[in-house]
VOGU-3710 file (C-alpha; in Angstrom, 3 decimals, decimal comma):
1> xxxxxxxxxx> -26,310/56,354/29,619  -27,583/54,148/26,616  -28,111/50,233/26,361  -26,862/48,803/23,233  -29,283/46,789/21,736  -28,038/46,052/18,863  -27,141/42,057/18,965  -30,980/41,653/20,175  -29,104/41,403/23,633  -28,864/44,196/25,935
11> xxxxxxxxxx> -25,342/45,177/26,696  -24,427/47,700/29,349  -21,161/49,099/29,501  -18,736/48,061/32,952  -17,925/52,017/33,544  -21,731/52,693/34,160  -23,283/50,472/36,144  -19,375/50,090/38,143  -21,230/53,571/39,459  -24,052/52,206/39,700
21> xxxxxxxxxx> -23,059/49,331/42,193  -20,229/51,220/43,829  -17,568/48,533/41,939  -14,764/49,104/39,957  -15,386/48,444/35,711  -12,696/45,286/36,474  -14,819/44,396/39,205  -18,198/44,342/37,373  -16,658/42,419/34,207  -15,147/40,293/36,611
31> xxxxxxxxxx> -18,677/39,415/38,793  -20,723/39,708/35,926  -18,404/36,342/34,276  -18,309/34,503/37,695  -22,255/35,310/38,805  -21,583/37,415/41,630  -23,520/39,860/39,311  -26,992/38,516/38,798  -29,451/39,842/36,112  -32,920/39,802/34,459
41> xxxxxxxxxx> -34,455/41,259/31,105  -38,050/41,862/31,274  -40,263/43,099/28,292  -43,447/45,555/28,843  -46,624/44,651/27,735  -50,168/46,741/27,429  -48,947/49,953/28,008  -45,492/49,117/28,354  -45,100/47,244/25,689  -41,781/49,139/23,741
51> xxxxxxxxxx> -39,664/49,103/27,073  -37,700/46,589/28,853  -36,244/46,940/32,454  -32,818/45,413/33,067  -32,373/44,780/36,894  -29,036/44,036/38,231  -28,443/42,556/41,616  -25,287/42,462/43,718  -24,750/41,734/47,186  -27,269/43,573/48,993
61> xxxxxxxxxx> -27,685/46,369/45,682  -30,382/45,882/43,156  -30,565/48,760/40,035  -33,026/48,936/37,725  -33,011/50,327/34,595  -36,114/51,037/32,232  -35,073/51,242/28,572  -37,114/52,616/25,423  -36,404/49,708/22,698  -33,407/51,860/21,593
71> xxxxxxxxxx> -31,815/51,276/24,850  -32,181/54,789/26,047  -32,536/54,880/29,730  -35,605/56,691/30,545  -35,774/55,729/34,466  -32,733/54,716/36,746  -33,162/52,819/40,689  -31,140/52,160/43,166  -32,145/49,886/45,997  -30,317/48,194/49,060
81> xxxx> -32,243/44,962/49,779  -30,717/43,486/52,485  -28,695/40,363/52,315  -29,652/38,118/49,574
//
């Protein structure tokens, strides 16, 4: 699995993380455009500055991914957090 970075925005495609949250790729375009599908972008600094980690939160399922600045995925978690 790779990010695209290339519009300076991280894009993801719906087939993998649909596996990722146990959804459908419908489903995840479709939560992703009405905010069931929450998200955040954080950039490393000190020593990991280079990487960013996408986290992606839905229902009670948070995944994480930590990217190299090419968008490969070098670290993948899956987390159920309860009700949110």
């Amino acid at each position: 699995m790779k990010i695209d970075m290339q519009t300076g925005q991280p894009t993801i495609d719906a087939a993998d993380l649909a596996g990722l949250l146990e959804l459908t790729p419908a489903q995840v375009r479709d939560r992703m455009r009405d905010g069931r599908i929450k998200t955040r972008l954080e950039t490393g600094e000190g020593d990991d500055a280079g990487k960013i980690r996408l986290t992606f939160f839905h229902d009670d399922m948070r995944v994480r991914l930590t990217c190299s600045e090419d968008g490969t995925v070098l670290k993948t978690t899956r987390t159920r957090t309860g009700s949110r």
